[in-house]
C-alpha positions in Angstrom: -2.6 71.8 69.4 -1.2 68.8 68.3 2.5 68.0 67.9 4.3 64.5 66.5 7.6 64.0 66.4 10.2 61.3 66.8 10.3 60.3 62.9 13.3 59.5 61.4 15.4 57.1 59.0 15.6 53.6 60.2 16.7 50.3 58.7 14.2 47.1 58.0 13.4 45.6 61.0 14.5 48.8 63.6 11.9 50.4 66.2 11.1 54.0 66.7 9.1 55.8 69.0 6.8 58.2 68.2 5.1 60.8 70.4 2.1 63.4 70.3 2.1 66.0 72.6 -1.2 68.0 73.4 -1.6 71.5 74.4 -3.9 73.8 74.9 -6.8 72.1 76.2 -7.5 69.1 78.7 -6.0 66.1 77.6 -8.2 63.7 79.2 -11.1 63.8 77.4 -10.1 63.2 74.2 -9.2 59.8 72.4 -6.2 60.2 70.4 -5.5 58.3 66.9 -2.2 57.9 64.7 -3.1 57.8 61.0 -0.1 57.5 58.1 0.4 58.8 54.6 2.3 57.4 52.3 2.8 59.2 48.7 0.0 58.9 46.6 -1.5 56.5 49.1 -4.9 57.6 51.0 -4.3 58.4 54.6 -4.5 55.1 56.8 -5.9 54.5 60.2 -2.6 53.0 62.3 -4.0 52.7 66.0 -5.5 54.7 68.7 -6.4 55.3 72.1 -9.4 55.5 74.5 -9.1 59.0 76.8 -8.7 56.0 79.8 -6.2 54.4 77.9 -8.1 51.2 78.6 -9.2 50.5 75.0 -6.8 50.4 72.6 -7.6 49.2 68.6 -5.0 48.7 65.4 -5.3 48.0 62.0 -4.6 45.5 60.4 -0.9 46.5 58.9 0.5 47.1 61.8 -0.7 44.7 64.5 1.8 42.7 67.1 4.6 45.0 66.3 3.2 48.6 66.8 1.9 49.9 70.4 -0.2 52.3 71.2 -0.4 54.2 74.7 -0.8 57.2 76.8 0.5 59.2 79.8 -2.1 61.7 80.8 -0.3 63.5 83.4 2.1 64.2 80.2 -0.4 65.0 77.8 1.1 62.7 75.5 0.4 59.6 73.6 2.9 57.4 72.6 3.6 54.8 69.5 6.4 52.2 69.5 6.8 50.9 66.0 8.8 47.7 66.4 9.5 45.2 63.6 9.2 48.0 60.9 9.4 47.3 57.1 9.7 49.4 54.1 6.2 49.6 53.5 5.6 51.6 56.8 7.4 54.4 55.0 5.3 57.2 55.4 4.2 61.0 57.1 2.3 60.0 60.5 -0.1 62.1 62.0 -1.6 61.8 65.4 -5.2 63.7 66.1 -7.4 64.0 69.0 -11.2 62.8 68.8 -13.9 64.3 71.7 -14.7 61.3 72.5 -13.9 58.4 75.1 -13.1 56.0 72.3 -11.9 56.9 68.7 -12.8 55.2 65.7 -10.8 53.9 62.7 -11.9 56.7 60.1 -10.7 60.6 59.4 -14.2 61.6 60.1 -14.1 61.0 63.6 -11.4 63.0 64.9 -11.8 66.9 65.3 -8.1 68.5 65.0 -4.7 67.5 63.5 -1.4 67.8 63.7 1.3 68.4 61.9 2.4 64.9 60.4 6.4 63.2 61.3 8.5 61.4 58.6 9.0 57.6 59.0 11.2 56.2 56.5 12.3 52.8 56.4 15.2 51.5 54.2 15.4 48.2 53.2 
């Protein structure tokens, strides 16, 4: 099971911290993702997370201000949204991928969570 919180209402150029906590099976295998959904927008790949925490990827959008990482003796992955505009207004979702290195598509993650609301006023 997955679980995101740490959503909230924050003004133009603010930070939050997002988190997603694992449970219910062994955290270190998996590669963990954070994708967003924006109304009437497709979902969007954000960043995610080798199982090491050694390889980390972005896209494009939010590069230089967000940050992905991990601790595994938490079973929790982290995302610090810094620098964050209007536009990053959206439900985020973090999943978990069986693999040491997740990729940038839906496809190749295995289970969900339950998404957290990020809105950001202008």
């Amino acid at each position: 099971q997955l679980q995101a919180c740490g959503g909230g209402l924050v003004q133009a150029g603010g930070s939050l911290r997002l988190s997603c906590a694992v449970s219910g099976r062994p955290f270190s295998p998996y590669s963990i993702g954070w994708f967003r959904q924006a109304p009437e927008k497709e979902r969007e790949f954000v960043a995610t997370i080798s199982n090491s925490g050694g390889t980390t990827n972005y896209g494009d959008s939010v590069k230089g201000r967000f940050t992905i990482s991990r601790d595994n003796a938490k079973n929790t992955v982290y995302l610090q949204m810094n620098s964050l505009k209007p536009e990053d207004t959206a439900v985020y979702y973090c999943a978990a991928a069986r693999r040491p290195v997740g990729g940038k598509t839906r496809n190749e993650y295995d289970d969900w969570g339950k998404g957290t609301q990020v809105t950001v006023s202008s």
